[in-house]
C-alpha positions in Angstrom: 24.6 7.8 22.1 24.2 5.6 25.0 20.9 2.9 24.9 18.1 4.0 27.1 14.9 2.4 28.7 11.5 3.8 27.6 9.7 3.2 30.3 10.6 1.0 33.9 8.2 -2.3 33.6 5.3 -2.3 36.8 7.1 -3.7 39.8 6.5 -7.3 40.0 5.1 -7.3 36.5 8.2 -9.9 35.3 8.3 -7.7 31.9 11.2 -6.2 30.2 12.0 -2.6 30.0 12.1 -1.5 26.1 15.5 -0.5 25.6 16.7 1.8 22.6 18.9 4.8 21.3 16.5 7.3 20.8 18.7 9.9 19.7 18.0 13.8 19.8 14.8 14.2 21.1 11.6 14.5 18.3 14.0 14.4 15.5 16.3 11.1 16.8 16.7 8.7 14.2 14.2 10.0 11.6 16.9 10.7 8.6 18.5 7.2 9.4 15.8 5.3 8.9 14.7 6.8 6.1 17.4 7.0 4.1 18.6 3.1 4.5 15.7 1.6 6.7 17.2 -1.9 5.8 20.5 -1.5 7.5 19.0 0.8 11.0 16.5 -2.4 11.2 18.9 -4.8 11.2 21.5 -3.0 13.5 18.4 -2.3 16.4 17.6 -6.1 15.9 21.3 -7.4 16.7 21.8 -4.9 19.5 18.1 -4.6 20.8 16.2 -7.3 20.0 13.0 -7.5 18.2 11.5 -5.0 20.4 13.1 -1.3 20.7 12.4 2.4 20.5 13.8 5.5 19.3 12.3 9.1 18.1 10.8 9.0 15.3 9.2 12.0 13.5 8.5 14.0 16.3 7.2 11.2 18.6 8.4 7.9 20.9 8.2 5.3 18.2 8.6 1.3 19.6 9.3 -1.0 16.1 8.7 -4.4 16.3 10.3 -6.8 14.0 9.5 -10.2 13.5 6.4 -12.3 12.7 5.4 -12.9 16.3 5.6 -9.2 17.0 3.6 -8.0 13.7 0.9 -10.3 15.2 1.1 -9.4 18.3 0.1 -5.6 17.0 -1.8 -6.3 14.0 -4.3 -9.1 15.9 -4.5 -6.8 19.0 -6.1 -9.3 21.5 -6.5 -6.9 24.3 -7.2 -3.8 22.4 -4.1 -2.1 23.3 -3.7 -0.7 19.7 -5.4 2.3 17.9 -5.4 3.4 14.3 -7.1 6.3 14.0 -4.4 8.2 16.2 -1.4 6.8 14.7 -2.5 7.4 10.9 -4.1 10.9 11.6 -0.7 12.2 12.8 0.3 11.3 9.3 -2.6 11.9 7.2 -5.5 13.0 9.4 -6.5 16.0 7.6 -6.7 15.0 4.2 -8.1 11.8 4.0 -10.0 11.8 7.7 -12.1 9.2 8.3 -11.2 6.6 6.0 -11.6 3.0 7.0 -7.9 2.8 7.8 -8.3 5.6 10.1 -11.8 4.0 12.6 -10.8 1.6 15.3 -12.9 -0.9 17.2 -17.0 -1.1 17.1 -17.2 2.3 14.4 -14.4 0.2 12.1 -16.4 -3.0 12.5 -19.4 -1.2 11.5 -18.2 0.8 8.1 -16.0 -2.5 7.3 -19.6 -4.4 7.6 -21.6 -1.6 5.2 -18.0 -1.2 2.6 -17.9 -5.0 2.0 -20.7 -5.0 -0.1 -18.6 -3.1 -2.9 -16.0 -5.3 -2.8 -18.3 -9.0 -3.5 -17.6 -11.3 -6.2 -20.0 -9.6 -8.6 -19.1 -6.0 -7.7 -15.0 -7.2 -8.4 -16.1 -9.0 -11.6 -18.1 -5.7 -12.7 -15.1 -3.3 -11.7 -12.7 -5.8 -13.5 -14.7 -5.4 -17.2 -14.9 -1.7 -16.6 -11.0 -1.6 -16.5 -10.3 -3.9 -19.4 -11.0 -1.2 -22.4 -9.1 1.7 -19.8 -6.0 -0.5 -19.6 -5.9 -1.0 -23.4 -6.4 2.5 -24.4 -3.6 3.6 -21.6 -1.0 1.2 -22.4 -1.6 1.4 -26.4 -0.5 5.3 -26.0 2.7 4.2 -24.7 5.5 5.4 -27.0 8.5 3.0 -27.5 12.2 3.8 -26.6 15.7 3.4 -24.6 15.0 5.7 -22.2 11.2 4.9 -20.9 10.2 5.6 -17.1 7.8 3.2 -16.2 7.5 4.3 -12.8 5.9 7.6 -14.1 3.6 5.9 -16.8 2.5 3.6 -14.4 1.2 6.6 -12.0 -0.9 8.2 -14.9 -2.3 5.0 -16.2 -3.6 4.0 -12.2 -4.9 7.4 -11.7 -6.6 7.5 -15.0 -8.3 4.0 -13.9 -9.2 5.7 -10.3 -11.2 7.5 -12.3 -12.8 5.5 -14.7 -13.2 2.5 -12.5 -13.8 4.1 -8.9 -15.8 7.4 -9.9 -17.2 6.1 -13.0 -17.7 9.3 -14.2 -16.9 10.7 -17.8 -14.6 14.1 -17.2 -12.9 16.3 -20.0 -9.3 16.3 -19.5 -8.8 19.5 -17.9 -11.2 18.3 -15.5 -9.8 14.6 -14.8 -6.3 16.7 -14.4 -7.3 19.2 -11.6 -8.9 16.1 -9.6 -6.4 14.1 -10.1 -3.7 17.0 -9.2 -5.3 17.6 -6.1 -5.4 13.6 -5.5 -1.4 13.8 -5.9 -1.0 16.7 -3.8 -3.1 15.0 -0.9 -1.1 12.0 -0.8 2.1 14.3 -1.2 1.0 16.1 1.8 1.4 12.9 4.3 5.4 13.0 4.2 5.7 16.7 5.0 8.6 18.0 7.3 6.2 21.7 8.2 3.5 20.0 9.3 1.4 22.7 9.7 -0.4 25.1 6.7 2.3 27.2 5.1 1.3 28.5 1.9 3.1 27.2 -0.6 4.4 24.7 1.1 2.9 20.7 1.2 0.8 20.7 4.3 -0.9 23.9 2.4 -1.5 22.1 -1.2 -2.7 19.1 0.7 -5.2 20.8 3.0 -6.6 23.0 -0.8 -6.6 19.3 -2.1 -9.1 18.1 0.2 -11.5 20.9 0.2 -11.2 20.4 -4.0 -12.0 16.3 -3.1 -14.2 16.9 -1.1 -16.6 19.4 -3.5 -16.2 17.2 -6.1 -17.2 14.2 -4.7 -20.7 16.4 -3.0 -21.4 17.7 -6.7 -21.6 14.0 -8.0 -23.1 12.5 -4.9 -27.2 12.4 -5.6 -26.9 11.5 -8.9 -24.9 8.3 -8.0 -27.2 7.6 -5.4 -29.9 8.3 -8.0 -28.8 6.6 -11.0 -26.2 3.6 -9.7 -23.8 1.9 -11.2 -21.1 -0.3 -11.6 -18.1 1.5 -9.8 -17.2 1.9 -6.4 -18.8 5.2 -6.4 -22.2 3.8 -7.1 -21.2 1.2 -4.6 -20.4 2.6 -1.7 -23.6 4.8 -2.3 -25.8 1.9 -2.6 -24.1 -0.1 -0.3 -26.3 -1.7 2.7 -26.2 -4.0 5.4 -28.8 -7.0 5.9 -29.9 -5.0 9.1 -30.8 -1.6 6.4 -27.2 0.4 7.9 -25.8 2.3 5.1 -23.1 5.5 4.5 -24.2 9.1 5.0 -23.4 11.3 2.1 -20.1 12.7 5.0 -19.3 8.4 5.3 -19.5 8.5 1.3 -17.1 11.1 0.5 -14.7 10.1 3.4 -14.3 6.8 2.2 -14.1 7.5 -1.2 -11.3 9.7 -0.7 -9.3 7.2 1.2 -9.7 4.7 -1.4 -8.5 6.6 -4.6 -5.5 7.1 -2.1 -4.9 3.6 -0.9 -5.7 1.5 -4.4 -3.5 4.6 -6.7 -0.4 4.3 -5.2 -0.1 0.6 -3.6 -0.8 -0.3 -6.8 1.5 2.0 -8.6 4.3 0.3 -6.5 3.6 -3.0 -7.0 3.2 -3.2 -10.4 7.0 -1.0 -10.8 8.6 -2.9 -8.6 7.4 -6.1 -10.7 8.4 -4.1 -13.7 11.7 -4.0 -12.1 12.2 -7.7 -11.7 11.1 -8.5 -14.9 13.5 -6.1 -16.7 16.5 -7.7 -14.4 15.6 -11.4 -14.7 13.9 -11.7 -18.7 13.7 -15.1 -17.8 10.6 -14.2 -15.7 8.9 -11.7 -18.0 9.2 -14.4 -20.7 7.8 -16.9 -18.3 4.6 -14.8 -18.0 4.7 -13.5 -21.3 4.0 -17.5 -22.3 1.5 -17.7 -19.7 -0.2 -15.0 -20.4 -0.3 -15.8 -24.5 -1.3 -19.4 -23.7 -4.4 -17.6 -22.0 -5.1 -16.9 -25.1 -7.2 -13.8 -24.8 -6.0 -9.9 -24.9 -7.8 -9.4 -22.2 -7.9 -10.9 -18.6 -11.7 -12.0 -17.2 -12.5 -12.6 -13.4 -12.4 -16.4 -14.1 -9.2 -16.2 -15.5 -7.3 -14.8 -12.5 -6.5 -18.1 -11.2 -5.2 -19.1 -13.9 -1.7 -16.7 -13.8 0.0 -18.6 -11.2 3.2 -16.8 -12.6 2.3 -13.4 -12.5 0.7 -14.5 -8.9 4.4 -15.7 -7.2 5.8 -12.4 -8.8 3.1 -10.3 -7.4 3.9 -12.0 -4.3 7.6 -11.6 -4.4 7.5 -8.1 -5.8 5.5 -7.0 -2.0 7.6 -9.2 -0.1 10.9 -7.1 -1.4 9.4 -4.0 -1.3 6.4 -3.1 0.8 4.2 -0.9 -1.1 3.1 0.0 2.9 6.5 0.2 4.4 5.2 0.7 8.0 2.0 0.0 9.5 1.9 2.7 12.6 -0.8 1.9 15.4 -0.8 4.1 18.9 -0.7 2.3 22.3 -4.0 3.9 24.2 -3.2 1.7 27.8 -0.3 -0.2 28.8 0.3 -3.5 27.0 3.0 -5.8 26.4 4.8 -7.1 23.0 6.4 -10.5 23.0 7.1 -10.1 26.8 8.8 -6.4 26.7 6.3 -3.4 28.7 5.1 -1.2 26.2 3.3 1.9 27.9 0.6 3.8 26.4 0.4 7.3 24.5 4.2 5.9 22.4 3.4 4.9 18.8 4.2 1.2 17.5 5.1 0.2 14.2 5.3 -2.6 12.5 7.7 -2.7 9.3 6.7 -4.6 6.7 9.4 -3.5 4.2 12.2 -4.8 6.4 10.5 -7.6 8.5 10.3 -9.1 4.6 13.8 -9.2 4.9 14.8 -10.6 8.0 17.2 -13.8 7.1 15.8 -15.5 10.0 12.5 -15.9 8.2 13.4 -15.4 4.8 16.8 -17.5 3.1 18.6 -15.4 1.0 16.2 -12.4 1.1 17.8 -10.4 -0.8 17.3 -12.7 -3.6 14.3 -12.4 -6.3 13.1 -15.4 -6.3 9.1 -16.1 -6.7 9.5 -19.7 -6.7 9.1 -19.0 -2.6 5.7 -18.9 -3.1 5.3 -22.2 -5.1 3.0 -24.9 -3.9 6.5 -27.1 -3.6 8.0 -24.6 -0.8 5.4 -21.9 0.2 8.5 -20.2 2.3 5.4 -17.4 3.7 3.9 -20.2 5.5 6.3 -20.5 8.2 4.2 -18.1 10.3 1.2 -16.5 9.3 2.9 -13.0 9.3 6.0 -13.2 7.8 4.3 -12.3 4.4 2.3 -9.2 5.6 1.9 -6.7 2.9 -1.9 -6.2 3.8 -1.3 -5.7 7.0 -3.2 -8.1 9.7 -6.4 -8.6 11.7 -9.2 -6.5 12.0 -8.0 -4.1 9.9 -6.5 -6.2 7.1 -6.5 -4.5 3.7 -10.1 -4.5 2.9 -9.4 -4.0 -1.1 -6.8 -6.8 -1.4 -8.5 -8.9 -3.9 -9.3 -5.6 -5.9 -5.6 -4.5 -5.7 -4.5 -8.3 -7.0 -7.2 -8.3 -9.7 -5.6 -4.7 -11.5 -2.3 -5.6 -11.0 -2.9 -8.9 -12.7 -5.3 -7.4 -15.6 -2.5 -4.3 -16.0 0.6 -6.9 -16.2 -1.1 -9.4 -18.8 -2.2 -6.0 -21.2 1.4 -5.2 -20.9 3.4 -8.7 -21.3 1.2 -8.8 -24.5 2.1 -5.3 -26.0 5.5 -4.5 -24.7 8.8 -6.5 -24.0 10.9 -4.0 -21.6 14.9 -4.1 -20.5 17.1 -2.5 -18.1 21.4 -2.7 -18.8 23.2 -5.6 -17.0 24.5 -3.7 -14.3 21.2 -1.6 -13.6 20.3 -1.3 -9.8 17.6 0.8 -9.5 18.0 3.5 -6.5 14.9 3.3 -4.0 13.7 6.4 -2.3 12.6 5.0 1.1 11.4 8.9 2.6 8.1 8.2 2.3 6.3 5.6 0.1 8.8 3.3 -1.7 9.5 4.3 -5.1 12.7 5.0 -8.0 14.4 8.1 -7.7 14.8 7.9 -11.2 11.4 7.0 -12.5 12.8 3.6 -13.5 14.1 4.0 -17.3 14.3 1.2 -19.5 14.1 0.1 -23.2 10.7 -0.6 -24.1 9.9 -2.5 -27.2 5.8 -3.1 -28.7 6.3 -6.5 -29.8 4.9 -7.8 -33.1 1.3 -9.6 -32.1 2.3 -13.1 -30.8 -1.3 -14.4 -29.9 
């Protein structure tokens, strides 16, 4: 199909008209991208530029590769960008309201109230609350060849989501339906029938919020009664120096979101680490020593400097795969991106999955190699968004430092329990249609080792 302009640039504006192959219109190149995102990405940026537009899921999509276009977006000088739009086409009714989803003064303001659950003493308190979870989770692990640690991994986070963010003790029949309807929310985001079909995802997702949701008012006065040490309790008890805290609504909105963003961001990190380290033993034995010269079975807040291993592979493990492949943000006036006219009511995305693999910022980035992020060569700091997992700006990833602290205290319970392998010509096969994962759960050989410490 033959390239076409967006939109003509404002006469006498000196801009340059954003120029794509859109494709059929609403569907275009939806299947395409999904399937192999990698190889569309770097076909668009030979032939377009870092700066072109095609249909994507039903609407005009512009995708910006590059640092200097990710900050462009994700700084948003001028305003030009909106959230709340862009994710609520995606996930608007079943996790409304979440911080990812405000824009502007309203973000500002929850961002202001939700930072005081995630201080040094509230991430040090969630951190021991995890410790005995992570033990108990990884301990029922059962050995053998054919092991999927993609699917293990899931449980174990969502079990922690509950422990950790509801703090709330619930039978297992109990912890199961929540945690169902969780799955099913989060499920609901990628749906093709995008509209309530019984049966069907859109359906389960909008029955999973309305389950959420009840659960979370049934719980509510006590935790704003009694306290406590999870996020919960928090976010209940949270309050500005000015006296603004969350409404009960504010509460269970955010609350929702979070269990959503932590559970699976996390879930993907820590595989695709698991991945790595099953490919190149070099590396897990690397941090297995590290993590035995700790000398404790279980991590403390004061130790999490100390991994600087399990740090660079963190690092490494987001840069090759984005647990956040896309970061979608809608134009609400006309703006411009690295000198191209972009005009408003088209939606913009920046990629992180394959802007971590553009060869003009990254050598050899195809390559696992964690030693980029060594003091000695510190390859991210060539521009302050070519590493951009957590996104950018006003609405950088508010629970980063949580997210770094599990993964870390989940990796050093396992390098001390388990040794894992994959064969020698294993390539695992990605599934790129909605949130990155294994098609095939990841199997390896998984071995308890014989105490060490």
């Amino acid at each position: 199909m033959a390239a076409r302009v967006l939109a003509p640039p404002p006469e006498g504006s000196g801009l340059k008209a954003v120029v794509g192959e859109p494709g059929v219109p609403l569907v275009g190149n939806t299947l395409q991208v999904m399937r192999n995102p990698f190889r569309v990405a770097r076909q668009r940026y030979e032939q377009f530029g870092p700066v072109t537009w095609g249909w994507l899921l039903g609407q005009r999509t512009v995708t910006v590769q590059g640092p200097e276009a990710a900050e462009a977006v994700l700084v948003n000088r001028d305003k030009a960008f909106a959230n709340g739009p862009a994710w609520s086409y995606f996930i608007g009714p079943f996790f409304r309201r979440g911080i990812m989803l405000l824009d502007f003064e309203e973000h500002l303001h929850h961002r202001r109230i939700m930072q005081q659950a995630f201080t040094r003493a509230r991430l040090s308190a969630y951190m021991d609350m995890m410790a005995p979870s992570i033990g108990k989770g990884l301990d029922a692990w059962e050995p053998g060849r054919d092991f999927r640690v993609y699917d293990h991994l899931k449980q174990l986070t969502l079990d922690l989501a509950t422990d950790v963010f509801m703090g709330i003790s619930l039978e297992r029949g109990e912890a199961d339906r929540i945690n169902g309807a969780f799955v099913d929310a989060v499920r609901a985001g990628t749906a093709y029938v995008r509209f309530p079909v019984p049966g069907l995802r859109w359906h389960k997702g909008v029955q999973a919020r309305g389950v959420l949701e009840a659960f979370f008012r049934e719980h509510l006065p006590a935790k704003r009664r009694d306290g406590g040490d999870d996020l919960f309790a928090a976010l209940c008890q949270a309050e500005t120096d000015d006296g603004h805290r969350f409404t009960d609504d504010d509460v269970v909105n955010h609350m929702i979101f979070a269990l959503m963003a932590a559970h699976d961001t996390t879930t993907i990190t820590l595989t695709t680490m698991a991945y790595y380290l099953a490919r190149f033993p070099e590396w897990q034995e690397r941090l297995r020593d590290e993590s035995l010269a700790l000398g404790k079975p279980v991590l403390e807040f004061a130790d999490l400097d100390a991994l600087t291993g399990i740090d660079m592979v963190m690092k490494e493990a987001t840069r090759l795969v984005a647990p956040v492949p896309a970061l979608p943000r809608r134009v609400i006036k006309d703006t411009s991106i690295l000198g191209y006219h972009v005009p408003a009511g088209v939606t913009v995305v920046v990629p992180p999955l394959t802007n971590h693999h553009m060869p003009e910022w990254w050598p050899d980035p195809e390559r696992f190699d964690p030693e980029r992020f060594s003091p000695e060569r510190r390859e991210d700091k060539v521009h302050k968004y070519a590493w951009h997992p957590f996104g950018g700006g006003a609405h950088k990833c508010i629970g980063l430092h949580f997210a770094g602290m599990q993964v870390k205290s989940i990796l050093h319970q396992l390098l001390l329990r388990y040794r894992w392998s994959v064969p020698g010509r294993y390539a695992w096969p990605l599934d790129t249609t909605s949130l990155p994962s294994p098609k095939d759960g990841l199997p390896v050989r998984l071995d308890r080792l014989e105490s060490r410490s």
